[in-house]
N, C-alpha and C positions, 0 to 999 in steps of 0.2 A: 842634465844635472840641475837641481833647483837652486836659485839666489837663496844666499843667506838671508833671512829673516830679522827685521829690526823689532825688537821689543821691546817694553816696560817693564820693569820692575822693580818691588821696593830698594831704596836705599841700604845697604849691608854697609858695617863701619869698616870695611876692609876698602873700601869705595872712601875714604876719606880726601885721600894722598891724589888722585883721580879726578874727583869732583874741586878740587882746589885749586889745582893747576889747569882743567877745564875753565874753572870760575876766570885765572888771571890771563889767562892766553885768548879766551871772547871777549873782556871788558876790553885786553889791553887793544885788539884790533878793534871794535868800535870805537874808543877814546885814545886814540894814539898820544896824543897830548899828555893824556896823564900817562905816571908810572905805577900800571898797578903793580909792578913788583914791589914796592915800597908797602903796596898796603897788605901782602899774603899774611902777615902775622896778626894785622887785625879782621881780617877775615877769616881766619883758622880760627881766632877765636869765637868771632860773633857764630859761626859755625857752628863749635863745640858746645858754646853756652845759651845763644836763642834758638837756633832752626831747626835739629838733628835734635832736643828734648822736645820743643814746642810742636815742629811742621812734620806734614807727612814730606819723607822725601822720593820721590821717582825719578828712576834713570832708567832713559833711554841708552840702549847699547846694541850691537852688532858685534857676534863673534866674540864677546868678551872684551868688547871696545867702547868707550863708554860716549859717546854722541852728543848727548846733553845730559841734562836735568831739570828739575822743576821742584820749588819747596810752597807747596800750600799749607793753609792751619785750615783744618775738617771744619773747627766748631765754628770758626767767622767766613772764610771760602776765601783770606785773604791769600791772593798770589804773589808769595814775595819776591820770588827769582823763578827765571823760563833761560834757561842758558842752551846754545845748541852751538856748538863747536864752528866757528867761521869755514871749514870745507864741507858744511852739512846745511850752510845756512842755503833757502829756497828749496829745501828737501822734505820729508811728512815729518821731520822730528818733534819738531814744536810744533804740529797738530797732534800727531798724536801722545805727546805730553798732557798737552792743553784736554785732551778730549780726556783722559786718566783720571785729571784735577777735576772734572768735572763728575767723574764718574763718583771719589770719594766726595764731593760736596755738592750735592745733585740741586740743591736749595739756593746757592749761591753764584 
């Protein structure tokens, strides 16, 4: 029987709800210190209103499980968030994210 397959693909707004509590559950385990749960409402917003108009989004997923993500902008190559889920981290997620972002900004 074959291993499930981790892939790429674009960001869907149904991925919203997903990619937000992906964002507070890696920040909050690298920066224990802080409480990102304090900051989910201002990053639902900076979300809704700079990254998801402006950046390309890609998620990485498995089985319909969403792993990480990554939000670049095509026209500058800037990477602004590479998020990969603390039990995924030293895994190919965030390469093959990274390699994605590069395929839309091949100049950058």
């Amino acid at each position: 029987m074959s291993k499930p397959a981790l892939k790429v693909r674009p960001y869907a707004a149904a991925d919203e709800d997903a990619a937000i509590e992906l964002w507070r559950r890696t920040w909050q385990q690298a920066y224990p210190h802080i409480d990102f749960g304090e900051r989910v409402a201002w990053w639902r917003e900076r979300w809704r209103s700079e990254l998801v108009p402006q950046a390309k989004v890609l998620v990485a997923e498995m089985e319909g499980v969403m792993e990480g993500f990554a939000t670049i902008d095509p026209k500058t190559g800037y990477l602004d968030q590479i998020v990969v889920a603390p039990e995924f981290w030293g895994s190919n997620v965030a390469t093959m994210l990274l390699d994605a972002c590069k395929r839309l900004s091949p100049a950058r």
